[in-house]
N, C-alpha and C positions, 0 to 999 in steps of 0.2 A: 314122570310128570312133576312137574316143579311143583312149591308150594308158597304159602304165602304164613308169613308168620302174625299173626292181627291180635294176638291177646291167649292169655291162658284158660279162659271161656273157653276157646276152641280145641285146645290141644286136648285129645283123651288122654288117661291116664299112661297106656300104652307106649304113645309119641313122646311124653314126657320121659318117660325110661328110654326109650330110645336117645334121646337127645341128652343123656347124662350120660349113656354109655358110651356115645361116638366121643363125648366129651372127654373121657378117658383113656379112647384110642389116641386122641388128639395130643393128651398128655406123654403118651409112651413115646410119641415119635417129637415131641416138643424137645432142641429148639429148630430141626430140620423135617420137617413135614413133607411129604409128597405133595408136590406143583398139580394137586385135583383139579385149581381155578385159573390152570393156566391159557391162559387169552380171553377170560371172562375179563366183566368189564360190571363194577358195583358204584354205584353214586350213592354218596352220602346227603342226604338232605336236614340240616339243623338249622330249624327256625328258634331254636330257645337256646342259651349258654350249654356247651356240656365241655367237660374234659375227661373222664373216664370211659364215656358211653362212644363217644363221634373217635376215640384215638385207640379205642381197643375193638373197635368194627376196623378200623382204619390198618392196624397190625396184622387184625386175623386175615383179613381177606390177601393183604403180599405175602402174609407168611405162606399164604397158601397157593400163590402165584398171580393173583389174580390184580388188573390197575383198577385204582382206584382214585373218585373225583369227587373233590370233596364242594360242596355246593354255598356259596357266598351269598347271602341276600341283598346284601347293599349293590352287590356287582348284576345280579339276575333279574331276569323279565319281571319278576314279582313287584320290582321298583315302579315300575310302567302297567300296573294294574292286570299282569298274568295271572291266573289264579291253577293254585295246587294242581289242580285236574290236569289244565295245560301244558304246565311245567312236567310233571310226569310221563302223561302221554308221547311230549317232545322225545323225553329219554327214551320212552318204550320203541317212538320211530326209529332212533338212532340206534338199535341194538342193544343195550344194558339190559344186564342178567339180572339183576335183582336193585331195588332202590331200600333204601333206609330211610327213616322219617323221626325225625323230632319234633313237636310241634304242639302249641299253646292247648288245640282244640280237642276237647273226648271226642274219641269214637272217627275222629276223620280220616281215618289209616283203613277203617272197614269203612265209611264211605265211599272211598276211593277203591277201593278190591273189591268191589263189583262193577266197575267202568272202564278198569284197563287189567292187560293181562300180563304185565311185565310183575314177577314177583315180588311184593312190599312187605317189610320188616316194622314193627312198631318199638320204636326207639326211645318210647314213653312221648305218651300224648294226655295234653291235661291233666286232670287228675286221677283219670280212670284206671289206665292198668301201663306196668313196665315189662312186659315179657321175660326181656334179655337181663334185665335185673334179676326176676325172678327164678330162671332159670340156671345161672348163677349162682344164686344164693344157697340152690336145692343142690346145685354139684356142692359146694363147701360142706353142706351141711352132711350129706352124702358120706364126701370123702373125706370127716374127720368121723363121724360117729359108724358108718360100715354102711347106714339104710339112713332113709328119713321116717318111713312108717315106724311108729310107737316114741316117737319124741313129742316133748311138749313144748312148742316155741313161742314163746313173750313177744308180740310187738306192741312195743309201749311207744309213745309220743302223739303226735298231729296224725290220727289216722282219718281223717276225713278230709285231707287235703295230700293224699299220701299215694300216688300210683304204683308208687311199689307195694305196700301195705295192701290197696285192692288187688294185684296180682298175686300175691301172699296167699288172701283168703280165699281163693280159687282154688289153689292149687297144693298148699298144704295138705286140705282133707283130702283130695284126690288121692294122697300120697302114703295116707292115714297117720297122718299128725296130727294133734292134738294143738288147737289153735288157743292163747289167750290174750286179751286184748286191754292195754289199761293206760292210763291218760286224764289228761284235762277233760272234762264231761264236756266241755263246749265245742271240744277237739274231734272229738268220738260221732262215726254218724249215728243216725236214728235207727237207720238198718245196714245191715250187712250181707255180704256178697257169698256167705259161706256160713258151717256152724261156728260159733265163738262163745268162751266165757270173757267174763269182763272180770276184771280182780282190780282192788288195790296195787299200788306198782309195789309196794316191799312184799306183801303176798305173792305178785307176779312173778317179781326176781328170784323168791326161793323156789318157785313151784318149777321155773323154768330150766329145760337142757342147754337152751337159747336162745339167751336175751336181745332181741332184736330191737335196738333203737335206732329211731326216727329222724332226720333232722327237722328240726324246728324254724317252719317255712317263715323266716323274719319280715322277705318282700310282701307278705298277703298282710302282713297288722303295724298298721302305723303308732299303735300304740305298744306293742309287747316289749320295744326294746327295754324300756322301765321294767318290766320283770323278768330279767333274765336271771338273776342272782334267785330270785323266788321258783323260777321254773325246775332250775339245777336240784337247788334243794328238797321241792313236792316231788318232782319226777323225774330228772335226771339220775343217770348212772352216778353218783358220788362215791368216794372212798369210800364212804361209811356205807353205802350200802350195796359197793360191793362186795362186803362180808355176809351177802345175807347169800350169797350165791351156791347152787350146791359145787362141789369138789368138782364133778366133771363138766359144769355147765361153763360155755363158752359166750363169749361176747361177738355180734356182727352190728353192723350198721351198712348202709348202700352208698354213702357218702351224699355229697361232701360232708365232713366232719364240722358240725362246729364245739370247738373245746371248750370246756367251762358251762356249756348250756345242756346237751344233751347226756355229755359225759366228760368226766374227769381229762382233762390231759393225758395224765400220770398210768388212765387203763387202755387207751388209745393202741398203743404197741407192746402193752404185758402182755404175756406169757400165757394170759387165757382170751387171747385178742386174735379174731381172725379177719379183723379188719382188712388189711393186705394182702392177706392169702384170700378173700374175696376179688379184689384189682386184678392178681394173679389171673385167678380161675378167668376173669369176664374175658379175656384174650380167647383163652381153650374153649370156653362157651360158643363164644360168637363164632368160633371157627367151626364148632360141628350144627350152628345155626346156620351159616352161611352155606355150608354144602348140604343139609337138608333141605336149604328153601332154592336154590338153583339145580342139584342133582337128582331134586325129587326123592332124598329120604334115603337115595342107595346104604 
């Protein structure tokens, strides 16, 4: 029975470990993988900017045999007042295994996954949750430390405007991580989706195994650009602070990167930066995402 990927709310802890494991079957046989999705057929739908999310669903799915069609809004029914439901439904008429979704709105990925039955992926929606982000992140984190239970991971920055951040607090303690949370208090919600401490960020950075920084959503404040130089220094990663970091603790971010605000340049691609080797993993991710939600989990 196929599945539907809707957010890390849903996945048990169980499906979670499963979906890291295939993810390292996926790596042994990387870069010639067994043709699993071959004559399947995956559409891409992105209503918001992406380049890491839309071109590494985009790799996983041929690496793995499968076409794929990537979904143009200017060019689609959407223009002429189709609305999502339609647009999807159309594809489910047509045969497609599974749909991807990007898109402005929370929660409309599980609106939509109880009206049609062609499988849907949430490719981060709003600000609510990023799945494929998240589940990513847990492989790195995984397969640089051996587990993710008993690490303590920092997500510092705009965490109330941050879907990868709420997929985060979901799915860390599942994992039995030890979450902490620190930031601009205007930044920070009132509540949260999981258990969390909140720390000062130079507290945060020492306490932390890994430091998870945020990018700093500039299109939401027309005023912040005037304190970026101030942001860097209260709570971005800085040279100077990151000496406060322990010996083994590593650095991630979900990208896009922006330099000089959230973090240094200069720690971007050191040598305690798994920046990249995040990018890497979301290809192996999305591939053992993509045959869990069409092959039903085999």
């Amino acid at each position: 029975m196929a599945n539907s990927l809707l957010g890390m709310a849903e996945l048990t802890r169980p499906e979670i470990i499963h979906l890291l494991e295939r993810t390292d079957y996926w790596a042994e046989h990387w870069p010639s993988p067994p043709q699993v999705l071959a004559h399947r057929t995956v559409a891409n739908l992105f209503f918001e900017p992406s380049t890491r999310t839309r071109f590494s669903f985009e790799m996983a799915a041929k690496r793995m045999g499968a076409h794929v069609l990537n979904f143009s809004v200017s060019s689609s029914s959407t223009t002429k007042g189709e609305s999502l439901y339609d647009t999807v439904k159309t594809l489910e008429s047509m045969g497609f295994d599974a749909v991807v979704i990007r898109h402005k709105e929370n929660n409309i990925v599980h609106d939509l996954a109880s009206l049609v039955d062609v499988p849907l992926i949430n490719a981060g929606t709003g600000t609510s949750e990023h799945p494929t982000q998240c589940l990513l992140d847990l492989y790195t984190m995984k397969q640089h430390f051996g587990e993710v239970k008993g690490l303590t991971v920092a997500i510092i920055g705009d965490i109330t405007h941050s879907r990868v951040a709420n997929s985060h607090l979901i799915a860390l303690p599942k994992l039995g991580a030890r979450v902490i949370v620190s930031g601009p208090r205007h930044l920070l919600p009132a509540e949260y989706r999981g258990p969390v401490e909140f720390m000062p960020v130079d507290e945060a950075v020492s306490e932390a195994d890994v430091v998870m920084l945020l990018r700093l959503q500039l299109e939401r404040y027309s005023d912040l650009a005037l304190s970026i130089d101030a942001y860097h220094r209260d709570y971005g990663l800085s040279e100077e602070r990151f000496k406060l970091l322990k010996p083994s603790a590593v650095i991630m971010h979900p990208g896009p990167v922006n330099r000089g605000v959230e973090i240094a340049g200069s720690l971007v691609e050191c040598e305690r930066s798994l920046i990249n080797t995040q990018v890497q993993n979301g290809v192996l991710t999305r591939m053992a995402i993509l045959e869990w939600v069409i092959l039903g989990g085999r």
